[in-house]
Structure formats: C-alpha cells, structure tokens
N, C-alpha and C positions, 0 to 999 in steps of 0.2 A: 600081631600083625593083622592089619584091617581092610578092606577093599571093599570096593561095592563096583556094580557095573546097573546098567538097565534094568537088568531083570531079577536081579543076585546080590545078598552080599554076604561076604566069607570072612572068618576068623581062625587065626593060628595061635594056638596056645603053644608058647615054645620056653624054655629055660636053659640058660646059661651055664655051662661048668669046664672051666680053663680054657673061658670064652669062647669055645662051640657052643651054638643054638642043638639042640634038643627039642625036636618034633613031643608035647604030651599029648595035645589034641585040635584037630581040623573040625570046623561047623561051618555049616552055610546054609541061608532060606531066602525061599523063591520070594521077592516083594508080591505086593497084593497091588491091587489095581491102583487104589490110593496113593500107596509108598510107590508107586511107577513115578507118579506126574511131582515127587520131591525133587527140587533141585539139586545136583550133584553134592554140594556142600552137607544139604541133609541127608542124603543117602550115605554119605562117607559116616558123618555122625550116628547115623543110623546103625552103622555097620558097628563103632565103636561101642554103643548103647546096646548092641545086641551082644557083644563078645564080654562083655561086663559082665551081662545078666549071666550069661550061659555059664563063666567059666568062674560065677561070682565064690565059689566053693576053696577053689583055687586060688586064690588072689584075694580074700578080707584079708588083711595085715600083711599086704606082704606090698613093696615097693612093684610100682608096675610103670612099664616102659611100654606106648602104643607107636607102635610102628606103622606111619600110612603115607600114601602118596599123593596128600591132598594137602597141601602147605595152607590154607585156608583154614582149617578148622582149629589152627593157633588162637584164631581170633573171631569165635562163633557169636560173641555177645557186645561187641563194638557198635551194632546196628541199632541204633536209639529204637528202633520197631522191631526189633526180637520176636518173633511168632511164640507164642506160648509153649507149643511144641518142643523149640528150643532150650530153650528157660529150663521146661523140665526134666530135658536129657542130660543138661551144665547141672542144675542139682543133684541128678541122679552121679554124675563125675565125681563132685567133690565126695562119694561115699568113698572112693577108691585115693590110695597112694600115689599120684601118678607122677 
C-alpha cells in the first residue's frame, strides 16, 4: 500500500494469509524541495518507486499487488510527452511481478 501527501510519502509492506493482511513493514520520507513541486500523479508514483526500492529484498520473485488511491497511475505512460523521470520509474516497475 502506497500514498504520498505534500510533504510525505509512505509504504506498507503487508502479506496475506487466510486473506488477513499482515502488517511486515511501515516506511515513509520527508520529499525534498524538488519532489514538493511533482504533481500529484508523480508523487503517488514516487511513493510506488520508493516502496519497491525499500522493500525490493522482499518482493524479487514474488507476485506483488500495489495498493493506492490514485486511479491515475493505471496509466502513467499514455502521455505522448512522458517526462523522462517517468519513463525511468515504468522501467524501474517492470523489475517487479506486479
């Protein structure tokens, strides 16, 4: 599960078993001045790109399910001008099962 706000963005590592979620691990970091003035869509992505890297130990081979509240980032690369930024957060994605 993924989220970002203004100033934040936060990641739950959770797992599954007789389909109760399971708390493994909570992350969150303060953005920088730069990642302030992303728009909402990249700061959610941001949040995803950050829970990836963090909990990337946990998750190589394993099927992963991202949980967020930004229906947007369905479709982060439809935009014929994709910011490179972009670009390299969607390749960084395809490492993972998702």
């Amino acid at each position: 599960m993924c989220d970002a706000s203004d100033f934040v963005i936060g990641a739950v590592l959770e797992q599954r078993e007789d389909g109760k979620p399971y708390v493994i691990y909570y992350a969150s970091k303060i953005l920088n001045d730069a990642q302030r003035n992303y728009t909402t869509t990249e700061k959610e992505l941001l949040a995803v790109v950050f829970a990836l890297d963090k909990f990337r130990a946990y998750l190589v081979g394993s099927f992963i399910v991202v949980f967020t509240d930004h229906s947007a980032l369905k479709y982060p690369l439809t935009k014929q001008d994709a910011k490179a930024r972009l670009i390299r957060w969607i390749l960084l994605l395809q490492e993972f099962n998702l």
